[in-house]
Structures are given as structure tokens and as C-alpha cells.
C-alpha angles and dihedrals in degrees: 000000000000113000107201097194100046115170119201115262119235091204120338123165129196128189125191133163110231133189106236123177087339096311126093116239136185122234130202129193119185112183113191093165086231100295116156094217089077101056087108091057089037084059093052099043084045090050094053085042126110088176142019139216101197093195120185133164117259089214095061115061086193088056086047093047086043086062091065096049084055096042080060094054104049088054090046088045095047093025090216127118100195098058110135119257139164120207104219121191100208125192096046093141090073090080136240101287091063087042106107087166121075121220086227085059095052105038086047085058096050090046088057091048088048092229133114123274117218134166126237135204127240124232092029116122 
């Protein structure tokens, strides 16, 4: 589904049960849209987590520097260093002229992480 008029969360969580490779698995999206007042519930929902989606917007270099602050804390939260994540630039249907993130930039990110680097579409939920 596509929302036209999509306003920005403040802190929205989903939970749904997949079937992935033959086993069902929970997943659990908390979307904070980056504020800082939700560290504490970002901890809890990090410290429940086997693998991460670090999703930021591609047309915001705050949201992109913000990546890298919860990136930390997953690491500090699971203490591992090997937990599987995925950096996502979301909003790459607005167009390059909107785009204040470079794909070299976010590809060299996700090369220093040593995770993938995917984009991501705005409005889909």
C-alpha cells in the first residue's frame, strides 16, 4: 500500500510472525523516526533483537549520521560485534535532486560495517 500523505512517527512499533526458510520467526519494527527520547525503548527492543534493519532517509544527512549512533548501540546493547544488520536508504523514489546522501557515501558506510547496503522506498507500509 502506497500513503500519499505520510506524516513522520514519533515512535510506532509492529509485530508480525513470518515464515522464513521453513521456521516461523517474529519480527519487530520499532520506528522512532530518529528521536533521541526513545534510546531507553530502543535498548529493550535491541536487547530482544537476532537482526537489525538500520534504516535512514537518503534526503536527511542528520538521519544518515544518526545511523551510525544506533549502529553503536546495538553493538554496546548485544555486545557483539558479528549480529547480523542491513543498512537501508529509504526514500530513494523522491529523486536525485532531493537526495543529500550519496550513494558512495552510503555504500562506503555499509563497506566499513561489513553489511550490505540496500535502498528503500517512501509511503510503503
Amino acid at each position: 500500500m502506497f500513503v500519499e500523505d505520510y506524516e513522520p512517527t514519533k515512535a510506532d512499533s509492529y509485530r508480525k510472525k513470518v515464515v522464513l526458510d521453513g521456521e516461523e520467526v517474529q519480527i519487530d519494527i520499532l520506528d522512532t523516526a530518529g528521536q533521541e527520547d526513545y534510546a531507553a525503548i530502543r535498548d529493550n527492543y535491541f536487547r530482544s533483537g537476532e537482526g537489525f534493519l538500520c534504516v535512514f532517509s537518503i534526503t536527511e544527512d542528520d538521519s544518515f549520521q544518526a545511523s551510525q549512533e544506533f549502529r553503536e548501540q546495538i553493538l554496546r546493547v548485544k555486545n557483539d560485534e558479528h549480529i547480523p544488520l542491513l543498512l537501508v536508504g529509504n526514500k530513494a523514489d523522491l529523486g536525485a535532486s532531493r537526495r543529500r546522501v550519496s550513494v558512495e557515501a552510503a555504500q562506503a558506510r555499509a563497506e566499513q560495517w561489513g553489511v550490505p547496503y540496500e535502498l528503500g522506498f517512501s509511503g510503503f507500509v
